[in-house]
C-alpha positions as CSV (number, residue, x, y, z in Angstrom):
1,X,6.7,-3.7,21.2
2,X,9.2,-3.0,24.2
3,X,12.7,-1.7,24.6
4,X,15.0,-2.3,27.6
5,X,15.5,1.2,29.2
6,X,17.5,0.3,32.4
7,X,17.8,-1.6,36.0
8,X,15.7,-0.4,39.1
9,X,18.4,-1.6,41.9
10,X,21.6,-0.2,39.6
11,X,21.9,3.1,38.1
12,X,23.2,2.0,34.4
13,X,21.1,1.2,31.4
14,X,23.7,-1.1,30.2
15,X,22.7,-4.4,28.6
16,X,24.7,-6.2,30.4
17,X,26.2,-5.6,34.0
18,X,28.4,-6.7,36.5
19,X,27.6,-6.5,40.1
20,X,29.1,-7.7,43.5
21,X,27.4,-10.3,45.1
22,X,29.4,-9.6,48.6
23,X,25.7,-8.8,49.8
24,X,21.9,-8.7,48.8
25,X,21.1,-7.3,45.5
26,X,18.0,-6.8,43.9
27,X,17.4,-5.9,40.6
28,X,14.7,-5.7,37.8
29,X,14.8,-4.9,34.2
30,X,12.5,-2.1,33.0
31,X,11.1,-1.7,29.9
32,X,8.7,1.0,28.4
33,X,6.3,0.2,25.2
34,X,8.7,1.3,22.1
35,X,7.2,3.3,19.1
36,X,7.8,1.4,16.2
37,X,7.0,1.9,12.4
38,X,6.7,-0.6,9.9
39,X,6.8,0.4,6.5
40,X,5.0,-3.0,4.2
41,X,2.0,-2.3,3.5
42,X,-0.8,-4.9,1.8
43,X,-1.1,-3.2,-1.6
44,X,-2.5,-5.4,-4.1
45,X,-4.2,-8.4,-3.7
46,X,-6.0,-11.0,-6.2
47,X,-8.5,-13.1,-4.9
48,X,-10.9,-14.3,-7.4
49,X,-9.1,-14.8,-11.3
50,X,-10.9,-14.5,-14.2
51,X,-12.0,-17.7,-15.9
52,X,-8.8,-18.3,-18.2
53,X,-6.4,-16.4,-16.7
54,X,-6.2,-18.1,-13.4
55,X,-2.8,-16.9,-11.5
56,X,-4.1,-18.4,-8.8
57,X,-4.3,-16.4,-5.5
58,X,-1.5,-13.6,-4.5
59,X,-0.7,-10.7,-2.8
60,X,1.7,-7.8,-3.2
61,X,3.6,-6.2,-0.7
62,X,5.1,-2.8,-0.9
63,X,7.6,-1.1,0.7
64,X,6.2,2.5,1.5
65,X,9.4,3.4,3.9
66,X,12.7,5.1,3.4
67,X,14.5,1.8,4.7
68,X,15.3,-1.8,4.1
69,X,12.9,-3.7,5.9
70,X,13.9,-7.8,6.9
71,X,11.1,-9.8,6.6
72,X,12.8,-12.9,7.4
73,X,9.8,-14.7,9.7
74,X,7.5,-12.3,9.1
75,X,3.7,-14.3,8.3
76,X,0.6,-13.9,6.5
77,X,-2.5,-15.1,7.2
78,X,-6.1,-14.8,6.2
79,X,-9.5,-14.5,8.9
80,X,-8.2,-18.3,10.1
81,X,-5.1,-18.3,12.5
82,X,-4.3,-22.2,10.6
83,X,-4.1,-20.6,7.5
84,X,-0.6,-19.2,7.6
85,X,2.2,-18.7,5.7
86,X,5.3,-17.7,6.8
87,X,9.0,-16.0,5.4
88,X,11.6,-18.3,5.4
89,X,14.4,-17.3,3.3
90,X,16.1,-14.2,3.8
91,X,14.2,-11.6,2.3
92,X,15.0,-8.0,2.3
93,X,12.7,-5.2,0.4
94,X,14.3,-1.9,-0.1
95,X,12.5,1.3,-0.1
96,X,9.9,1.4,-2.8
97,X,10.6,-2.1,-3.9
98,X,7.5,-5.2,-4.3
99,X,7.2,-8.6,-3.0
100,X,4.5,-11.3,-4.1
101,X,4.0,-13.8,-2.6
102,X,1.6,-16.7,-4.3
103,X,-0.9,-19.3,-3.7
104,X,0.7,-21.4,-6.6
105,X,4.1,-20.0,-8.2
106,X,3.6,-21.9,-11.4
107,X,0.8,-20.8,-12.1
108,X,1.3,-17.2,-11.0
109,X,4.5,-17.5,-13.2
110,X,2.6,-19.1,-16.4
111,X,0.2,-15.6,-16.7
112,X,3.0,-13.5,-14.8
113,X,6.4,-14.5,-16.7
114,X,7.9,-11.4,-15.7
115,X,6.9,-10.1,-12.5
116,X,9.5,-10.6,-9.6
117,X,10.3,-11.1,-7.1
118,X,7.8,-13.9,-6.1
119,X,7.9,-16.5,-3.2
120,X,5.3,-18.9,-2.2
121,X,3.2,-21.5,-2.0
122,X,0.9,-20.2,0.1
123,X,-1.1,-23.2,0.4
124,X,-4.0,-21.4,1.5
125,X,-6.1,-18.7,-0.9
126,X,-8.8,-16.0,-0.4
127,X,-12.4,-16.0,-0.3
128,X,-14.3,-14.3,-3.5
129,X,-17.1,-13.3,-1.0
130,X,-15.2,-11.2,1.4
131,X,-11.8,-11.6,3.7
132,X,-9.6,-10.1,5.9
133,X,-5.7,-10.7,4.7
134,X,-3.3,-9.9,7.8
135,X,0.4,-9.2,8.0
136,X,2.6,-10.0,10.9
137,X,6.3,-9.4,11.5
138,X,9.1,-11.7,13.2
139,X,7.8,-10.5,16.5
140,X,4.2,-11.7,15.8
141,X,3.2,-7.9,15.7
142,X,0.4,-6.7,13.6
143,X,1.9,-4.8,10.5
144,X,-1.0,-4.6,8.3
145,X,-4.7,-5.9,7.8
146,X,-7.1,-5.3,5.3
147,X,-10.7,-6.7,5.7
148,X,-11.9,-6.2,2.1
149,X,-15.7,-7.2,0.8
150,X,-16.9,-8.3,-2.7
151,X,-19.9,-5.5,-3.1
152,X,-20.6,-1.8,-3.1
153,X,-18.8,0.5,-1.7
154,X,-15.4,-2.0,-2.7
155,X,-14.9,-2.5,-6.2
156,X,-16.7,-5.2,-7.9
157,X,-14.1,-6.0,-10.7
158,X,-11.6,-7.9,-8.7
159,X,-14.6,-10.4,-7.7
160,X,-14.2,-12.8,-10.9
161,X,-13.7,-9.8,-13.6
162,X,-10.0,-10.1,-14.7
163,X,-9.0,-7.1,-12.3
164,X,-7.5,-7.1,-9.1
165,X,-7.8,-4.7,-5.8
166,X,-5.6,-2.3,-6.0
167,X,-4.2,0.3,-3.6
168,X,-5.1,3.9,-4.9
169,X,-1.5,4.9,-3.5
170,X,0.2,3.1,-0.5
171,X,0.0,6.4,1.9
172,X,-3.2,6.1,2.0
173,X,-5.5,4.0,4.4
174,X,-5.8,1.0,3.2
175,X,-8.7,-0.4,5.8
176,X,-10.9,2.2,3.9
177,X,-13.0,0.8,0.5
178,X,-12.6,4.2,-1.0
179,X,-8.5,3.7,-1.0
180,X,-9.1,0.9,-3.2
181,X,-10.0,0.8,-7.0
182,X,-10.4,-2.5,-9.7
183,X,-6.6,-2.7,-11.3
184,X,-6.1,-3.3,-15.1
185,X,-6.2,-6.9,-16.4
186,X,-4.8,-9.4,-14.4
187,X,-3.6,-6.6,-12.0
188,X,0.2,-4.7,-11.8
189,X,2.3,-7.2,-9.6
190,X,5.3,-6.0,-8.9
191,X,4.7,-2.5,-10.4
192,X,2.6,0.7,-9.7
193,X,-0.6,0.0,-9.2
194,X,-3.3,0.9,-12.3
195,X,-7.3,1.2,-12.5
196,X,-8.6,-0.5,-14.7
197,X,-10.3,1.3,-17.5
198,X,-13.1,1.4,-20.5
199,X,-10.0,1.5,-23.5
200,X,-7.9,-1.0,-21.3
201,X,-5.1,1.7,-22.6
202,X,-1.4,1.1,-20.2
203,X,-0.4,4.4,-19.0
204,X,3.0,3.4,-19.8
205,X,2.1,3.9,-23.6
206,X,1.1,7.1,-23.0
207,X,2.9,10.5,-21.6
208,X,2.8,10.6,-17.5
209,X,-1.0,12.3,-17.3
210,X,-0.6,14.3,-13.9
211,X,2.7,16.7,-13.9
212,X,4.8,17.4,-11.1
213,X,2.4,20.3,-8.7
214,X,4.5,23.0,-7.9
215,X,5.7,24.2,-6.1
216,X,5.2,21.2,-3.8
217,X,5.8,21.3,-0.6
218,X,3.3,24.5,-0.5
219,X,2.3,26.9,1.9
220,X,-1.3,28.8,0.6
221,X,-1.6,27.3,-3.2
222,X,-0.1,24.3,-5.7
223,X,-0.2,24.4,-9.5
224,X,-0.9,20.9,-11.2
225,X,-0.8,20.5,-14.8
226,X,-2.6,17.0,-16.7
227,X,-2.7,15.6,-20.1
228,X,-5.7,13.9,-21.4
229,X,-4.8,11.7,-24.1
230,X,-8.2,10.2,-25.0
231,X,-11.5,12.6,-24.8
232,X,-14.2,11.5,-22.4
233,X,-14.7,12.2,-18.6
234,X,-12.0,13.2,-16.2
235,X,-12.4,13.4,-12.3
236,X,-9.2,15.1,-9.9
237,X,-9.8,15.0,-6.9
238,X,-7.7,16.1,-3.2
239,X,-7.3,13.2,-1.0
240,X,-6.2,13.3,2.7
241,X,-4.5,10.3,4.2
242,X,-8.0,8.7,5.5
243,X,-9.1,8.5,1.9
244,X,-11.3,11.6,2.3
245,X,-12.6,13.7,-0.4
246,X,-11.2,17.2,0.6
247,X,-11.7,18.8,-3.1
248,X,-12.9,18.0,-6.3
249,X,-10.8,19.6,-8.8
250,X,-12.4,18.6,-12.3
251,X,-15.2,16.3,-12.9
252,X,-16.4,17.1,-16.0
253,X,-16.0,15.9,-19.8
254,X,-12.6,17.0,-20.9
255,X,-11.3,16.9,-25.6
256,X,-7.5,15.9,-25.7
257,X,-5.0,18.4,-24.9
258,X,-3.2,19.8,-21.8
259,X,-4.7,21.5,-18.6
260,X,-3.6,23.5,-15.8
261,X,-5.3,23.9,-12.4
262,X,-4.7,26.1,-9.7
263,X,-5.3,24.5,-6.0
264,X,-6.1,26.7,-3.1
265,X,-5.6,24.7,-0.1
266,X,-5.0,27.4,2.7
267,X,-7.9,26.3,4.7
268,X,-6.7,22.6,5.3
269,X,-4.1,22.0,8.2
270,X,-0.6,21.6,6.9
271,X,0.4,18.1,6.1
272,X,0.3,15.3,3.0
273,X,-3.0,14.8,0.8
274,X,-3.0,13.2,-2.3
275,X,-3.9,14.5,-5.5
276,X,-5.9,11.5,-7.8
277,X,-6.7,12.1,-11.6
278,X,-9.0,9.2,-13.2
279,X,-10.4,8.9,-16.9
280,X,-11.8,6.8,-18.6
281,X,-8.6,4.4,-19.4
282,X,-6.7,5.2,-16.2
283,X,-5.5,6.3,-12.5
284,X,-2.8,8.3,-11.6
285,X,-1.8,9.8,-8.2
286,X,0.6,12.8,-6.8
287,X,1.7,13.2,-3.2
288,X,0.7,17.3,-2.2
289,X,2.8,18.6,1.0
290,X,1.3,21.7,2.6
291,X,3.3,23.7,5.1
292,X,2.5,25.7,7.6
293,X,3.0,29.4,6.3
């Protein structure tokens, strides 16, 4: 959480220096906190599995930087500082890429075949009635925590269901309940996240529901354009990065077809919100940038 900026007693801010030692010298390294950044955030975790489709414990971690990150020695633990598990191997996750990381990787491999990459054992799972799950880095710095519950206002799906907790979108504040919703089936590991839904329909059968909003980044207004592929109820809904409701779009019963939507945003401060469209089989999220005009 420090950098070295210099020496007090010699005017260089070399690493390494020589000096004379023909006479008394005193010196002392100075060092001023560093800002630092750390992209991995906690972004699905499954902590209670449904009776015959037990994966065990896992978590998945998500890259939400522009940058490899080394996790080499990085740790997770739970609410007990004896139940750790640390990142041996040498591990890198690239920008936008997953890691999960199991209680038991046979048996996350058995209902998972496919999803990779996944390291483990944990040796250690989380509790059904409530936990906080806490990410460190090779330093021993805090990267990460989420202390999530088993009732109202976090989902209650995850707790035994089939479903998993799920990140809405990983800009988003993941200490917050409402940044959280119950995943599909056995959860997404190693792919964008999904809520869970009435038809159990996969977005990935159907055409991308929320369009690109232009034009995005915007100054005054945004344009976004959704599909609804199965009739029932739709909700949109503006998102800053606390997970705070800053506009409800649509929340209202909505027949197949396509829809457009004007968003007038010129009395929030310029910066990122998120736009989130849920129905009845799915979620889907788009990142909004307003500008200052």
């Amino acid at each position: 959480g420090y950098k070295f900026v210099g020496w007090d007693g010699e005017e260089s801010s070399d690493r390494s220096i020589s000096v004379s030692l023909d006479q008394n010298v005193e010196l002392t390294a100075l060092f001023e906190p560093e800002e630092w950044y750390e992209p991995v955030v906690i972004n699905e975790i499954n902590y209670h599995s449904a009776p015959g489709f037990d994966s065990e414990d896992w978590i998945e971690l998500y890259n939400n930087g522009s940058e490899n990150v080394n996790l080499s020695g990085w740790m997770l633990k739970d609410s007990e500082d004896t139940h750790a598990f640390m990142i041996l191997q040498a591990q890198q996750l690239g920008p936008g890429e997953y890691l999960l990381v199991s209680r038991d990787k046979n048996l996350f491999a058995a209902i998972h075949p496919e999803a990779a990459p996944v390291i483990g054992n944990m040796g250690f799972g989380f509790s059904g009635g409530g936990e906080t799950v806490r990410l460190f880095n090779s330093s021993q710095v805090l990267v990460d925590s989420v202390e999530y519950d088993d009732f109202t206002p976090w989902p209650l799906e995850p707790d035994g269901k089939g479903a998993t907790l799920a990140l809405i979108h990983p800009d988003l504040d993941n200490t917050i309940a409402g940044s959280w919703f119950a995943s599909l089936h056995g959860g997404t590991p190693g792919k964008e996240n999904i809520a869970i839904g009435s038809t159990g329909i996969d977005h990935e059968q159907l055409n991308i529901p929320l369009e690109e909003p232009w034009p995005n980044p915007f100054s005054d207004r945004v344009h976004i354009s959704y599909r609804v592929a199965e009739a029932g109820a739709v909700h949109m809904a503006v998102y800053d990065l606390q997970g705070r409701v800053v506009d409800v779009l649509v929340d209202d019963h909505r027949q197949t077809g396509e829809f457009n939507i004007t968003w007038d945003g010129a009395d929030c401060a310029p910066g990122v919100y998120l736009c989130v469209f849920r129905s009845d089989s799915y979620s889907y999220t788009k990142k909004l940038i307003r500008t200052a005009r």
